[in-house]
C-alpha positions in Angstrom: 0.0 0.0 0.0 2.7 2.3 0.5 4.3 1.4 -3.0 1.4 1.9 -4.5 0.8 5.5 -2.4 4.0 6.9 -3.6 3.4 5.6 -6.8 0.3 8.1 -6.9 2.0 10.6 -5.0 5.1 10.5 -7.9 2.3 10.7 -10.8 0.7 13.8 -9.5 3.4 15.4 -8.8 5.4 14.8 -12.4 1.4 15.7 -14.0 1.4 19.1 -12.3 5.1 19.5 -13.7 3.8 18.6 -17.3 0.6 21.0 -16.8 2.5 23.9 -15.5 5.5 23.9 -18.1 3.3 22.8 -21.5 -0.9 22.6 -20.9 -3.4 20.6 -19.8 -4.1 19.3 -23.5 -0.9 18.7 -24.1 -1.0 16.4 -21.1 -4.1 15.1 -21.9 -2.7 14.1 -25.4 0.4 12.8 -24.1 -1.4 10.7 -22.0 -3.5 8.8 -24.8 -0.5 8.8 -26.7 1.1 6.7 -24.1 -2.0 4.3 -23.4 -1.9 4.1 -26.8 1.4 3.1 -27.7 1.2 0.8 -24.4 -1.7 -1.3 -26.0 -0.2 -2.0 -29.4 3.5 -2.9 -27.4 0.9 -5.6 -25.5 -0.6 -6.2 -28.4 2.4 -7.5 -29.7 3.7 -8.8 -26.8 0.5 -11.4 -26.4 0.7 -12.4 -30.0 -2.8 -10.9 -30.0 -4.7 -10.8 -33.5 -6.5 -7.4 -34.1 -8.4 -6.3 -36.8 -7.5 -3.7 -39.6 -9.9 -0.9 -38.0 -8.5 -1.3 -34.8 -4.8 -1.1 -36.0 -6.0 1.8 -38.3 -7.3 3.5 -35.4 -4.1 3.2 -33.1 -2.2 4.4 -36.2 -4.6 7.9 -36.6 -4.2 8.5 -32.4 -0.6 7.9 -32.7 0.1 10.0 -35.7 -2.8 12.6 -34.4 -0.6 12.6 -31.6 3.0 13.0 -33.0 1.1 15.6 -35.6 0.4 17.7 -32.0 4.0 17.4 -30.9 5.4 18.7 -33.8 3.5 21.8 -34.7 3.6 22.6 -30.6 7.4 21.9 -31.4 7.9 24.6 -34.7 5.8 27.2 -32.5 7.8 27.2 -29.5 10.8 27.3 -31.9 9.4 30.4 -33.3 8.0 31.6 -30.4 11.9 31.5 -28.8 14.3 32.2 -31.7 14.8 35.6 -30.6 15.4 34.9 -27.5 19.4 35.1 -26.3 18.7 31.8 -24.0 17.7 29.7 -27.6 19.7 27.1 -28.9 18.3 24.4 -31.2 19.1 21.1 -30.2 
């Protein structure tokens, strides 16, 4: 019970961290990115067989989500060229 206490503890904590630096939609995608990306990997893992839709539809939330990223990405570039702290990594 403790494990699993600062388990929960750890997860709000690092969520208000996301929220506070990016947004909560950005958290909110990041999050069904990862649930995402955790079901296929267990997908594959169990040898499951899935149908085309359902592989289709993983694909669009995982794209969708990468999609997100990188416009968010180019905008904060933008956003911080100018500024004398930038450097592109």
């Amino acid at each position: 019970m403790t494990a699993g206490g600062v388990c929960g503890f750890a997860i709000g904590f690092f969520t208000s961290l996301q929220i506070k630096v990016t947004s909560a939609l950005t958290h909110n995608i990041s999050g069904t990115a990862k649930a995402c990306a955790q079901t296929v990997l267990a997908t594959y893992w169990y040898h499951q067989s899935k149908s085309f839709l359902w592989w289709f539809s993983n694909g669009i939330v995982l794209l969708g989500s990468a999609a997100y990223a990188r416009i968010k990405q180019l905008d904060m570039e933008k956003k911080y060229k100018d500024s004398p702290h930038y450097t592109k990594v």
